[in-house]
C-alpha positions as CSV (number, residue, x, y, z in Angstrom):
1,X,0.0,0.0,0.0
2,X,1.1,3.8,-1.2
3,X,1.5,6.7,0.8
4,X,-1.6,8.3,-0.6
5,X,-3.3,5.3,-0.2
6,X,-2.3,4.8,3.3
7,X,-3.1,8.2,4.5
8,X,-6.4,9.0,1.9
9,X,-3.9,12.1,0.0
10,X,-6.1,12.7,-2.8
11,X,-4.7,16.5,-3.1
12,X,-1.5,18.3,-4.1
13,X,-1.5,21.8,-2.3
14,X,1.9,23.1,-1.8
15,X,4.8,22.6,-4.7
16,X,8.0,24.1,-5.4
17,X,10.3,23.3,-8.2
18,X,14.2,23.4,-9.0
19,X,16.4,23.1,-11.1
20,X,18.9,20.6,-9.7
21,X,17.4,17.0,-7.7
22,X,20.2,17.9,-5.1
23,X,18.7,21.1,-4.0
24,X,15.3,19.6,-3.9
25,X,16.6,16.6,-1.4
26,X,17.6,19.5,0.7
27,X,14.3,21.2,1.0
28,X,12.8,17.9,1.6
29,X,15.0,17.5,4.6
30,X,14.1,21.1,6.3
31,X,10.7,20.3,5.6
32,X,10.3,17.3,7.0
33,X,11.9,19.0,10.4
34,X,9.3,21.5,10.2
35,X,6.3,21.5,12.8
36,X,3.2,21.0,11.5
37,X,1.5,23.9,11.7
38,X,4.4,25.4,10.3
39,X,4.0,23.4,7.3
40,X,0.0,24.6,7.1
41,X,1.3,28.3,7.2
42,X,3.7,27.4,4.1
43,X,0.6,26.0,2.4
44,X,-2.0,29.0,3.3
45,X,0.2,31.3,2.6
46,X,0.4,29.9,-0.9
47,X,-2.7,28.2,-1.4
48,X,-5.0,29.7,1.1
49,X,-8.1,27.8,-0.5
50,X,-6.3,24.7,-0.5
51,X,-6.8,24.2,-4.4
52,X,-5.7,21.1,-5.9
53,X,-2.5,22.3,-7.9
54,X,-2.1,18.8,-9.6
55,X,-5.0,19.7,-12.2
């Protein structure tokens, strides 16, 4: 069983893009320190109506 599966993701809200895989590993790693509601703040302040971006 998937990720999305496992956890009912059926959204993508929040994306960033870059030029090099490296430098995207590395954001991956802050984020995934990052409290919570921390990352929700990223997203609203993005995406405050939580659209799905993967349309």
């Amino acid at each position: 069983m998937g990720h999305g599966t496992r956890y009912n993701i059926d959204k993508l809200v929040y994306v960033e893009t870059f030029d090099e895989p490296n430098q995207a590993i590395a954001r991956e790693k802050v984020l995934k320190t990052w409290r919570r509601a921390w990352k929700i703040a990223l997203i609203e302040k993005e995406n405050p109506a939580w659209s799905d971006l993967a349309g």
